[in-house]
CHARMM internal coordinates of N, CA and C (Angstrom, degrees):
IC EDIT
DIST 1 N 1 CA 1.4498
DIST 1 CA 1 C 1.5248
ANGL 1 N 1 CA 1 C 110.22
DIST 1 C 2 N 1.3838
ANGL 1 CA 1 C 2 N 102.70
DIHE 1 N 1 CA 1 C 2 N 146.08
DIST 2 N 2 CA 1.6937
ANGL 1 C 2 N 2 CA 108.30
DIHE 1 CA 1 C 2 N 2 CA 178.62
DIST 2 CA 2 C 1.5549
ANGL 2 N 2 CA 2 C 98.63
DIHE 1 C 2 N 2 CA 2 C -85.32
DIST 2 C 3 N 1.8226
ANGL 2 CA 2 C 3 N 97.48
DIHE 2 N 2 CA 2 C 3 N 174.31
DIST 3 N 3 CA 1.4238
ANGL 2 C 3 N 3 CA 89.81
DIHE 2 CA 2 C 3 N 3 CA 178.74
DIST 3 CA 3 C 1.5100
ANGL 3 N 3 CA 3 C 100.17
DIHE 2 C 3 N 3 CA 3 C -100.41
DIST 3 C 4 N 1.6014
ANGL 3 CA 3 C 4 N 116.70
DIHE 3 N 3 CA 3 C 4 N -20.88
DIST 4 N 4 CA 1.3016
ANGL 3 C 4 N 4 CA 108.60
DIHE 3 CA 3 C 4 N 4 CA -164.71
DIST 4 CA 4 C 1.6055
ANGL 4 N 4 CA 4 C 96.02
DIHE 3 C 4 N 4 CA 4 C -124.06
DIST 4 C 5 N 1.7368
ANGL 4 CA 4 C 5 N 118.49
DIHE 4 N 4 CA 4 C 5 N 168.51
DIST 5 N 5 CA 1.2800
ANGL 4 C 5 N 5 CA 108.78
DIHE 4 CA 4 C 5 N 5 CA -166.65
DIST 5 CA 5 C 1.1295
ANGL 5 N 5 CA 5 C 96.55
DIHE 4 C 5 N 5 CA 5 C -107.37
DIST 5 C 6 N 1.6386
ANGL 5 CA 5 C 6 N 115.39
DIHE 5 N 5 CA 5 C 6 N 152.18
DIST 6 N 6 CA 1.5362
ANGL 5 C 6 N 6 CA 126.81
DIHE 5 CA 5 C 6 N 6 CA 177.35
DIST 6 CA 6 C 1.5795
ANGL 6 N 6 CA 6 C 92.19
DIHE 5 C 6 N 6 CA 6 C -147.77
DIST 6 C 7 N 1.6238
ANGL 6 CA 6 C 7 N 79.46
DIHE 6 N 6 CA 6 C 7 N 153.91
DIST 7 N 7 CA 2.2057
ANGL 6 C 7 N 7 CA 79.95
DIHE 6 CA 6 C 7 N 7 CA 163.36
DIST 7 CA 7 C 1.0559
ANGL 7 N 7 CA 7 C 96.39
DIHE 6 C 7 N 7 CA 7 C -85.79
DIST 7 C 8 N 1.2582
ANGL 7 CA 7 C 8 N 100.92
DIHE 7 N 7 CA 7 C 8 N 171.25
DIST 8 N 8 CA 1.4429
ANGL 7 C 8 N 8 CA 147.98
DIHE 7 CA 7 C 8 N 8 CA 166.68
DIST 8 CA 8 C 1.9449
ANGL 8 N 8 CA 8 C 130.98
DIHE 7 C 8 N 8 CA 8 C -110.24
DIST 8 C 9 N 1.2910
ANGL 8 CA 8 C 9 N 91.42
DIHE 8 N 8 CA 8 C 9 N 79.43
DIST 9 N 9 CA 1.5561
ANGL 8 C 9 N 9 CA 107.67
DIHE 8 CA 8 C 9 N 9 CA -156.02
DIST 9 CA 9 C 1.4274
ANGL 9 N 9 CA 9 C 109.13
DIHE 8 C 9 N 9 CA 9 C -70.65
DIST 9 C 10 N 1.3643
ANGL 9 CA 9 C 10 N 130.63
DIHE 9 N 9 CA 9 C 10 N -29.95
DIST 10 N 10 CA 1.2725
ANGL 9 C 10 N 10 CA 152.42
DIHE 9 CA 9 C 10 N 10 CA -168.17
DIST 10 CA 10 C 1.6740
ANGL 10 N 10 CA 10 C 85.14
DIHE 9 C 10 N 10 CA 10 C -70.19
DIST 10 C 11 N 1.5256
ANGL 10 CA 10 C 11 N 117.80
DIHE 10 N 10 CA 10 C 11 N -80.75
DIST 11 N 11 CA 1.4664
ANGL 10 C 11 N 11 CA 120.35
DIHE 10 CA 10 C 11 N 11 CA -147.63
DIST 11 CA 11 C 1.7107
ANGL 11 N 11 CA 11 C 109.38
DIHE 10 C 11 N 11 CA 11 C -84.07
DIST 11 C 12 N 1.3863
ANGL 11 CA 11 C 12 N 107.77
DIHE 11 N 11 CA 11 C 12 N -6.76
DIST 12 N 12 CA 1.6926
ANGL 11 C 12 N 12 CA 124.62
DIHE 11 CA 11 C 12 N 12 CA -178.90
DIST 12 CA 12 C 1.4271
ANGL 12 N 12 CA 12 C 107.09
DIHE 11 C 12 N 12 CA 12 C -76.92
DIST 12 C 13 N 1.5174
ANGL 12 CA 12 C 13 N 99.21
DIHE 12 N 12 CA 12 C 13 N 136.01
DIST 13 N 13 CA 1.4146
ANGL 12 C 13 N 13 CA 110.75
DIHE 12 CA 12 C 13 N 13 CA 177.79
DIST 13 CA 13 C 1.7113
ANGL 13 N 13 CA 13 C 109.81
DIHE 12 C 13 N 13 CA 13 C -69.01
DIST 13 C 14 N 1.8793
ANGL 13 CA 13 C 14 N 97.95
DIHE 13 N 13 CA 13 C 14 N -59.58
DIST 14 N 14 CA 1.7786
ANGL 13 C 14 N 14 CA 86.14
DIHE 13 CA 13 C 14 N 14 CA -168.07
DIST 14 CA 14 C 1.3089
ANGL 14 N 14 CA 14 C 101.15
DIHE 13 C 14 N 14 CA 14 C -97.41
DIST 14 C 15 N 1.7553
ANGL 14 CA 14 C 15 N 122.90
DIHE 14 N 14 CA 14 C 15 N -66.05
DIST 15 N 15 CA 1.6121
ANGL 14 C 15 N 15 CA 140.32
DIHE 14 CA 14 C 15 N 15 CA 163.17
DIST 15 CA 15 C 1.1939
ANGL 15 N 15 CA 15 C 132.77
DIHE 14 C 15 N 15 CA 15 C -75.92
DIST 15 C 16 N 1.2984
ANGL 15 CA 15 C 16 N 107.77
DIHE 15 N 15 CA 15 C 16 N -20.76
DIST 16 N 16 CA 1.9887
ANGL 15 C 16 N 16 CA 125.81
DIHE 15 CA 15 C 16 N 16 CA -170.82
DIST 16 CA 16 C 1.4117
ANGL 16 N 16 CA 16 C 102.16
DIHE 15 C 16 N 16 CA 16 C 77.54
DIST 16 C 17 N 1.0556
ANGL 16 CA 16 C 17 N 131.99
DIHE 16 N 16 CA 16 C 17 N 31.23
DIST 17 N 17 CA 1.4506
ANGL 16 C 17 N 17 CA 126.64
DIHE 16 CA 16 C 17 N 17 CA -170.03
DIST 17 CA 17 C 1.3866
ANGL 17 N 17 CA 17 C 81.48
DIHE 16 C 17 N 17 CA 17 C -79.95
DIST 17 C 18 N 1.4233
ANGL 17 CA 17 C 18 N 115.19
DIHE 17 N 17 CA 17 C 18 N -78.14
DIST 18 N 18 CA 1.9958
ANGL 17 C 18 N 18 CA 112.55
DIHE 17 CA 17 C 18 N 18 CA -177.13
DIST 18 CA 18 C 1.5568
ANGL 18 N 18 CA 18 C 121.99
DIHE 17 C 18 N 18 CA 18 C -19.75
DIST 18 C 19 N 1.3774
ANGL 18 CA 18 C 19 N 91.63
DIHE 18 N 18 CA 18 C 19 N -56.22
DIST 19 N 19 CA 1.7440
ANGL 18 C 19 N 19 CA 103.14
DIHE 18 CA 18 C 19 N 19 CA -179.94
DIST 19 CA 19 C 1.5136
ANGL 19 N 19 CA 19 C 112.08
DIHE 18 C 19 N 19 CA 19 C -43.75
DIST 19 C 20 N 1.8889
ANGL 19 CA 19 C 20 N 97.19
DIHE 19 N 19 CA 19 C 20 N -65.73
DIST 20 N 20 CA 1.3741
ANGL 19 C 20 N 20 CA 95.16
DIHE 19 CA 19 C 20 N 20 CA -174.97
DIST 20 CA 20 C 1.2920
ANGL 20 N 20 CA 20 C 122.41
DIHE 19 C 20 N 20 CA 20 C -69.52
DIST 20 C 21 N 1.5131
ANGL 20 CA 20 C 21 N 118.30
DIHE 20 N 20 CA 20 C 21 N -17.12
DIST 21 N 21 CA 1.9374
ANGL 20 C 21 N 21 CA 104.37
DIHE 20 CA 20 C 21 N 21 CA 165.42
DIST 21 CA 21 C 1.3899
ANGL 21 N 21 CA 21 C 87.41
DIHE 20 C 21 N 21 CA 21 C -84.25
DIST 21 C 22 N 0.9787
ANGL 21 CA 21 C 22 N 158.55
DIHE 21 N 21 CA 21 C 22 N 60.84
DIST 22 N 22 CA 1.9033
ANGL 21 C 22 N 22 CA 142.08
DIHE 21 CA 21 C 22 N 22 CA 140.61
DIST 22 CA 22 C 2.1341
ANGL 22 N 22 CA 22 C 80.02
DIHE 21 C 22 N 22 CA 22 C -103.49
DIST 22 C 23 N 1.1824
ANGL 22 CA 22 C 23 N 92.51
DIHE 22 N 22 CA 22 C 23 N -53.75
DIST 23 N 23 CA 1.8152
ANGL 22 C 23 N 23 CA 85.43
DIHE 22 CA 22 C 23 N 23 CA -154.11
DIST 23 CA 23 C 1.7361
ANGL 23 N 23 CA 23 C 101.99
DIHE 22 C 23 N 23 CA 23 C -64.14
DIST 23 C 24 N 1.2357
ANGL 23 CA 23 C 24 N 107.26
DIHE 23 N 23 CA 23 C 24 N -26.03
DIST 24 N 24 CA 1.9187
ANGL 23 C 24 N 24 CA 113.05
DIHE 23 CA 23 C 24 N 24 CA 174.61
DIST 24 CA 24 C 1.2954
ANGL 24 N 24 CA 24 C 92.81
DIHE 23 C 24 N 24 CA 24 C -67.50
DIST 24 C 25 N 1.1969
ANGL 24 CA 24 C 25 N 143.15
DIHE 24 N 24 CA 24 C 25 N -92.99
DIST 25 N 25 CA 1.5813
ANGL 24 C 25 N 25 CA 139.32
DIHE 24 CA 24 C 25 N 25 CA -165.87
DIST 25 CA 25 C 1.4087
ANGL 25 N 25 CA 25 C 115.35
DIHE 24 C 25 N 25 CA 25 C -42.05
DIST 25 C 26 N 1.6426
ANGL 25 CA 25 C 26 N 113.28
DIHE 25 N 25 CA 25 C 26 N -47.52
DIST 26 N 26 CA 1.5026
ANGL 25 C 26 N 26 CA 101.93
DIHE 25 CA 25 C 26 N 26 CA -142.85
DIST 26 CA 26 C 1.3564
ANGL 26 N 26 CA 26 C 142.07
DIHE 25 C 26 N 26 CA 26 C 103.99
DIST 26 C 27 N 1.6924
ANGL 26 CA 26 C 27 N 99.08
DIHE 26 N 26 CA 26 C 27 N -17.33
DIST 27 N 27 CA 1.3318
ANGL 26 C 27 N 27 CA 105.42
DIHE 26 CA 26 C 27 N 27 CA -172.88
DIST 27 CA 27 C 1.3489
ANGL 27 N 27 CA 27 C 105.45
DIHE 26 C 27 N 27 CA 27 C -106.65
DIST 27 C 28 N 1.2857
ANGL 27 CA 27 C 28 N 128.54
DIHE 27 N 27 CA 27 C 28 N 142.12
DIST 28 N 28 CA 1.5558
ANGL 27 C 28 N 28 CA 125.90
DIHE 27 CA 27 C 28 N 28 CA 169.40
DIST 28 CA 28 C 1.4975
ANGL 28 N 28 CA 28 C 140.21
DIHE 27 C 28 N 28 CA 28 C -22.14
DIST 28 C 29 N 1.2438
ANGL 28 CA 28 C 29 N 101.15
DIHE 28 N 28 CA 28 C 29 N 140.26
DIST 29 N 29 CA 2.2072
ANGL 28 C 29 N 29 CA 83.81
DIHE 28 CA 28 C 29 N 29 CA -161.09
DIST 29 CA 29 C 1.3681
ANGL 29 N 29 CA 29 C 87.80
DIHE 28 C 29 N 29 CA 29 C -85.30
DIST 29 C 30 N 1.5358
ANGL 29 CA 29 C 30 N 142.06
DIHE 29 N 29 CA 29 C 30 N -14.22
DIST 30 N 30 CA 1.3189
ANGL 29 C 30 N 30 CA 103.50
DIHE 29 CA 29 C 30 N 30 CA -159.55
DIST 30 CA 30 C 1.8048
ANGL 30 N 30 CA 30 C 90.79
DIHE 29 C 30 N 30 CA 30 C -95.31
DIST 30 C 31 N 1.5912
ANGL 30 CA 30 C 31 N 135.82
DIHE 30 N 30 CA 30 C 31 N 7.71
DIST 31 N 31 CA 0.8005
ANGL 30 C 31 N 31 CA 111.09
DIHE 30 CA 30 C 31 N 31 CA 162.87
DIST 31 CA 31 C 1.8429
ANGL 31 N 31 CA 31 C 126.04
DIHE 30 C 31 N 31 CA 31 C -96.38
DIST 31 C 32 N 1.4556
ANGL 31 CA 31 C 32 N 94.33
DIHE 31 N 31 CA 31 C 32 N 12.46
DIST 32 N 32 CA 1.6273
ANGL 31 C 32 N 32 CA 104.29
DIHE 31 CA 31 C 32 N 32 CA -160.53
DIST 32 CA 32 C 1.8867
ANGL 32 N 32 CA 32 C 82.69
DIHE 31 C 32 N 32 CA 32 C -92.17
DIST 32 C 33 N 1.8887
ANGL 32 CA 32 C 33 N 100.16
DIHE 32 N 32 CA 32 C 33 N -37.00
DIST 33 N 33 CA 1.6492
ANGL 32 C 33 N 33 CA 89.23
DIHE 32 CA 32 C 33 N 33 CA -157.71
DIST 33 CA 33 C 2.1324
ANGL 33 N 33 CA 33 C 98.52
DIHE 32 C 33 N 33 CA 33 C -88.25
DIST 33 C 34 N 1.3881
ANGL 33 CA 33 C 34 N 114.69
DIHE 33 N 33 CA 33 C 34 N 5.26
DIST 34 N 34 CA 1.1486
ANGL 33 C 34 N 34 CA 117.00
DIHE 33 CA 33 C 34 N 34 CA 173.03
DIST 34 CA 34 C 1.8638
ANGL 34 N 34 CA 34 C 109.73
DIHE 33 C 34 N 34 CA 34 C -81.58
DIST 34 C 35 N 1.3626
ANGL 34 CA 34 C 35 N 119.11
DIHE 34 N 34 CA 34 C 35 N -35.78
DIST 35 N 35 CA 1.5067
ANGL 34 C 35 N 35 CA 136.67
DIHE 34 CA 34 C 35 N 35 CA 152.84
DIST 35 CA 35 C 0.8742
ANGL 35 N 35 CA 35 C 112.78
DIHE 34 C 35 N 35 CA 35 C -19.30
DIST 35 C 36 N 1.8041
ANGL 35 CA 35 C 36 N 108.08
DIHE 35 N 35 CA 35 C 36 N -74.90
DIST 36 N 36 CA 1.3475
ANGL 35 C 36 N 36 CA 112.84
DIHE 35 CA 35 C 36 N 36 CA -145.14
DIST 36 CA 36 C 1.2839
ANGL 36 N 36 CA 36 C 100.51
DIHE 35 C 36 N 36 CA 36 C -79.42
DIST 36 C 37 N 1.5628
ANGL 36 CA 36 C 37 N 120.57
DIHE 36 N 36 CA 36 C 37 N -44.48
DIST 37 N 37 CA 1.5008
ANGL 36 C 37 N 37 CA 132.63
DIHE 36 CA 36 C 37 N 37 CA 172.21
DIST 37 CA 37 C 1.6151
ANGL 37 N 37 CA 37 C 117.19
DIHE 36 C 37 N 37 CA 37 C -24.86
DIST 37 C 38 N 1.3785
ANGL 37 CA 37 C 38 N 94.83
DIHE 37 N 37 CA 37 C 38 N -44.57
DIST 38 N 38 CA 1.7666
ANGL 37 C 38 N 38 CA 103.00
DIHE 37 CA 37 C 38 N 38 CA -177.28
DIST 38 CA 38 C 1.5047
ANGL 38 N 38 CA 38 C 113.27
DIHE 37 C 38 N 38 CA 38 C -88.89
DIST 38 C 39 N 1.1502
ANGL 38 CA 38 C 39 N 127.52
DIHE 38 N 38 CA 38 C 39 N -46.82
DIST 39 N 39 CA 1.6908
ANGL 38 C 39 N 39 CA 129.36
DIHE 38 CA 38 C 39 N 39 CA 155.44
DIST 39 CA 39 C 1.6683
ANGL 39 N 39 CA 39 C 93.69
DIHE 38 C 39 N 39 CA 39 C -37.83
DIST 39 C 40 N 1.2612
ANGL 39 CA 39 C 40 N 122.31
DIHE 39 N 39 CA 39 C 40 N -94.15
DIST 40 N 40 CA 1.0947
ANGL 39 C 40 N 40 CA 111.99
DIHE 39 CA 39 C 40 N 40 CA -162.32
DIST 40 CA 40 C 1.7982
ANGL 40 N 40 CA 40 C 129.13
DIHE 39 C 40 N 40 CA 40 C -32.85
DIST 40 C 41 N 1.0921
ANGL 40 CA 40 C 41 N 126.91
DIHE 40 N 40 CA 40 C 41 N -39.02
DIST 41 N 41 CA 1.4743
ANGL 40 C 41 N 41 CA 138.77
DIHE 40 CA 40 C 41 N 41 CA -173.59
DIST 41 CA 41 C 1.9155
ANGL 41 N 41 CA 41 C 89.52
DIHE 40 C 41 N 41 CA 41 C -103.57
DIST 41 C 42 N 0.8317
ANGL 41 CA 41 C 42 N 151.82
DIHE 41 N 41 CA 41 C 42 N -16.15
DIST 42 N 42 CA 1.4866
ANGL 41 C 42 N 42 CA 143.09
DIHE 41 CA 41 C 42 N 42 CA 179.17
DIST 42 CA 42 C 1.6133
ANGL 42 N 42 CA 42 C 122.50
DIHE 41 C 42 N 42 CA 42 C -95.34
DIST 42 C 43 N 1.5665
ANGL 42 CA 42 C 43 N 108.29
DIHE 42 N 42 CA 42 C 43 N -46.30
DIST 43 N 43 CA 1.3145
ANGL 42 C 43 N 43 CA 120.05
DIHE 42 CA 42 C 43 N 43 CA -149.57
DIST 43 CA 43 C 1.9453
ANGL 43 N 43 CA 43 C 99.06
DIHE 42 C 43 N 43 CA 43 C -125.56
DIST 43 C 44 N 1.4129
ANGL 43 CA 43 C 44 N 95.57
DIHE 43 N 43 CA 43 C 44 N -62.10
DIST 44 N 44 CA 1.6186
ANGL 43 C 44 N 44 CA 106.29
DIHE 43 CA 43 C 44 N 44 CA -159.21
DIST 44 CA 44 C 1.6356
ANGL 44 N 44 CA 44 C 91.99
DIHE 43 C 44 N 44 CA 44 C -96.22
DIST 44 C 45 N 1.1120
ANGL 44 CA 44 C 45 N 156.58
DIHE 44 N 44 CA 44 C 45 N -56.22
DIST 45 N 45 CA 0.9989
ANGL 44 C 45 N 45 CA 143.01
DIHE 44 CA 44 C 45 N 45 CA 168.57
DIST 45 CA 45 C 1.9865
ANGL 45 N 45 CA 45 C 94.19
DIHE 44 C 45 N 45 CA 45 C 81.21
DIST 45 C 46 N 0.9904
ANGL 45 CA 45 C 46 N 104.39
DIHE 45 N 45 CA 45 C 46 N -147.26
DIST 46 N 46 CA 1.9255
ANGL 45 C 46 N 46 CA 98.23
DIHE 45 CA 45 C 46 N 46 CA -164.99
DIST 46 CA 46 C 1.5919
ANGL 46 N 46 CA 46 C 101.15
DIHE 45 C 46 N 46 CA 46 C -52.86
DIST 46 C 47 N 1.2295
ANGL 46 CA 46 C 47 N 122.85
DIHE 46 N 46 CA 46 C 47 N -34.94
DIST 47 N 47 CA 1.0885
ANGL 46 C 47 N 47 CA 108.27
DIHE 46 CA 46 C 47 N 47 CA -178.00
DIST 47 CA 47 C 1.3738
ANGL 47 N 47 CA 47 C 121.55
DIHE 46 C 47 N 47 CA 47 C -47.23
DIST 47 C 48 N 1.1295
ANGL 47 CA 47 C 48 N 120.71
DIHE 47 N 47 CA 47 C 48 N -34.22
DIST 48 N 48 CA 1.7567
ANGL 47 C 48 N 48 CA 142.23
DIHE 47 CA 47 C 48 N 48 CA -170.78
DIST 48 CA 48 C 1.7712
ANGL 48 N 48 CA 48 C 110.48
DIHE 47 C 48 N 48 CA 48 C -76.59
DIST 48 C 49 N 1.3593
ANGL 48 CA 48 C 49 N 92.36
DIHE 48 N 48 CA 48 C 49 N -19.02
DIST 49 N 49 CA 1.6471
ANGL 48 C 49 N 49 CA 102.09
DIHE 48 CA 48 C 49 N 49 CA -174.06
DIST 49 CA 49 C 1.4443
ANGL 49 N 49 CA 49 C 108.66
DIHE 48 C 49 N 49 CA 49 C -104.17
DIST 49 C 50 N 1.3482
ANGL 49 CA 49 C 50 N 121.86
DIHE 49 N 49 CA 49 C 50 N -19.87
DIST 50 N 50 CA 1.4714
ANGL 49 C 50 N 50 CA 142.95
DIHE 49 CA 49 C 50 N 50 CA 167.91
DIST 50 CA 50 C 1.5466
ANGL 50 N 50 CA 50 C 100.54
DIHE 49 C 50 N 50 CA 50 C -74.52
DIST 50 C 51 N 0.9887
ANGL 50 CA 50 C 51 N 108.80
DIHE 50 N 50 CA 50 C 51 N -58.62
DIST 51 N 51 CA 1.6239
ANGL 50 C 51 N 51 CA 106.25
DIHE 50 CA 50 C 51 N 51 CA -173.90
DIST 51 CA 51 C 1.4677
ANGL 51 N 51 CA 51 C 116.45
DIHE 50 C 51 N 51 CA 51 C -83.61
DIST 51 C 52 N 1.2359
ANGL 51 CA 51 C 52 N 126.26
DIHE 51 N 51 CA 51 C 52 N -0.41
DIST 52 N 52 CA 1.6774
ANGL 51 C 52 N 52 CA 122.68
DIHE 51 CA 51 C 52 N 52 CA 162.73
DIST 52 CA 52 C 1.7461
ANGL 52 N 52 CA 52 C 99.86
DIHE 51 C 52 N 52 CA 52 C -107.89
DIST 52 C 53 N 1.2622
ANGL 52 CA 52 C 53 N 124.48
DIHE 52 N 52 CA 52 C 53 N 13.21
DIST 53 N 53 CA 1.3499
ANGL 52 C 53 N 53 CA 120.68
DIHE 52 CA 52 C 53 N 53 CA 167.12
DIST 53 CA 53 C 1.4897
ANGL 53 N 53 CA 53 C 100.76
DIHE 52 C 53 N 53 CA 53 C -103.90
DIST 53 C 54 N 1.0389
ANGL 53 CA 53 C 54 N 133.85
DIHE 53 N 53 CA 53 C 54 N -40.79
DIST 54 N 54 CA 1.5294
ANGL 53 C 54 N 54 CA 154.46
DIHE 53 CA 53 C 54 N 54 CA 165.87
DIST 54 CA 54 C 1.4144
ANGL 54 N 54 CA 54 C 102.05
DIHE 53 C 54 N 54 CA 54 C -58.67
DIST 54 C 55 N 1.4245
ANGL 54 CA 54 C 55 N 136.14
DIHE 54 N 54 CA 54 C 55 N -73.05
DIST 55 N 55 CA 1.5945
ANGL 54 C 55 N 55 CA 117.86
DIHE 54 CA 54 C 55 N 55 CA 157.39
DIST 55 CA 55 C 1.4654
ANGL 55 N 55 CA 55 C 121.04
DIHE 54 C 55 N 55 CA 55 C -20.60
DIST 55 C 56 N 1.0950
ANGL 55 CA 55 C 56 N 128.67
DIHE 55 N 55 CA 55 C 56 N -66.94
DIST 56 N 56 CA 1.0547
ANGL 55 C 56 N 56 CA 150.26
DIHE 55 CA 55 C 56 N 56 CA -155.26
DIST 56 CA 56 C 1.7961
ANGL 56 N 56 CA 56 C 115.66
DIHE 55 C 56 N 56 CA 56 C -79.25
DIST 56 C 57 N 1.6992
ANGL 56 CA 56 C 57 N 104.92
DIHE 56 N 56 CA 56 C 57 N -25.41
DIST 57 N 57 CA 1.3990
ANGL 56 C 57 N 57 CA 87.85
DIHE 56 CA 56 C 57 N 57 CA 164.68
DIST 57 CA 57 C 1.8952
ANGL 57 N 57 CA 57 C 105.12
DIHE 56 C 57 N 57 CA 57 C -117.91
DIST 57 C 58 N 1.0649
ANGL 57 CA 57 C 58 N 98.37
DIHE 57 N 57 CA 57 C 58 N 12.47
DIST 58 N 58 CA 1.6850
ANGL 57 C 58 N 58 CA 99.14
DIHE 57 CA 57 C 58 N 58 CA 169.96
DIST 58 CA 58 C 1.6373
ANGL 58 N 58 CA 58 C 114.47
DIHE 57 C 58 N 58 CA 58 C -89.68
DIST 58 C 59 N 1.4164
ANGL 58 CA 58 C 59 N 122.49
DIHE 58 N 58 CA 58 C 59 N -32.19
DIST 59 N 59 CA 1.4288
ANGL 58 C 59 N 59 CA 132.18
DIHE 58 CA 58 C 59 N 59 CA -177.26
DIST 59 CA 59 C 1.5226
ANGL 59 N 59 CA 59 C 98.14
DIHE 58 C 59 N 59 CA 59 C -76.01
DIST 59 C 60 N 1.4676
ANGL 59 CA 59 C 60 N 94.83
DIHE 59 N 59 CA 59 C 60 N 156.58
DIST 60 N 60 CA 1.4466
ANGL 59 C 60 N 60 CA 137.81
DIHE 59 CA 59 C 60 N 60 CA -154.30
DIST 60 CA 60 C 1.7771
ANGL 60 N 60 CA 60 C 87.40
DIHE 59 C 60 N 60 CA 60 C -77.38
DIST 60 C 61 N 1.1435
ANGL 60 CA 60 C 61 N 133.13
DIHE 60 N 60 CA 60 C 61 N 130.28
DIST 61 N 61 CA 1.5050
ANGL 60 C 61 N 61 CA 122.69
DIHE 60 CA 60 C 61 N 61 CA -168.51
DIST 61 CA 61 C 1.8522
ANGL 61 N 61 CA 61 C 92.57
DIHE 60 C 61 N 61 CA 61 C -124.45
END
COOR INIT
IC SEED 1 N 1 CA 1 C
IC BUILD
């Protein structure tokens, strides 16, 4: 585990935001980017799409 979060542009599908929380946690990206997939369309709706665009241009690239 890192100490600080960055994407991960190499192993990221759209931003590496997934990637880089798989390599911050530890835990698998395809279950971090199966998460977010379902928050986003279930729960958070734009909010969820605002805030992984906002992840994504605030982290360390």
């Amino acid at each position: 585990m890192n100490d600080s979060f960055t994407l991960d542009r190499r192993n990221g599908k759209i931003m590496g935001v997934c990637a880089g929380l798989s390599n911050r946690t530890g835990m698998d990206v395809t279950l971090i980017r199966i998460a977010v997939a379902l928050l986003t369309l279930c729960a958070l709706g734009p909010v969820g799409v605002v805030a992984y665009l906002l992840a994504g241009w605030l982290a360390k690239g």
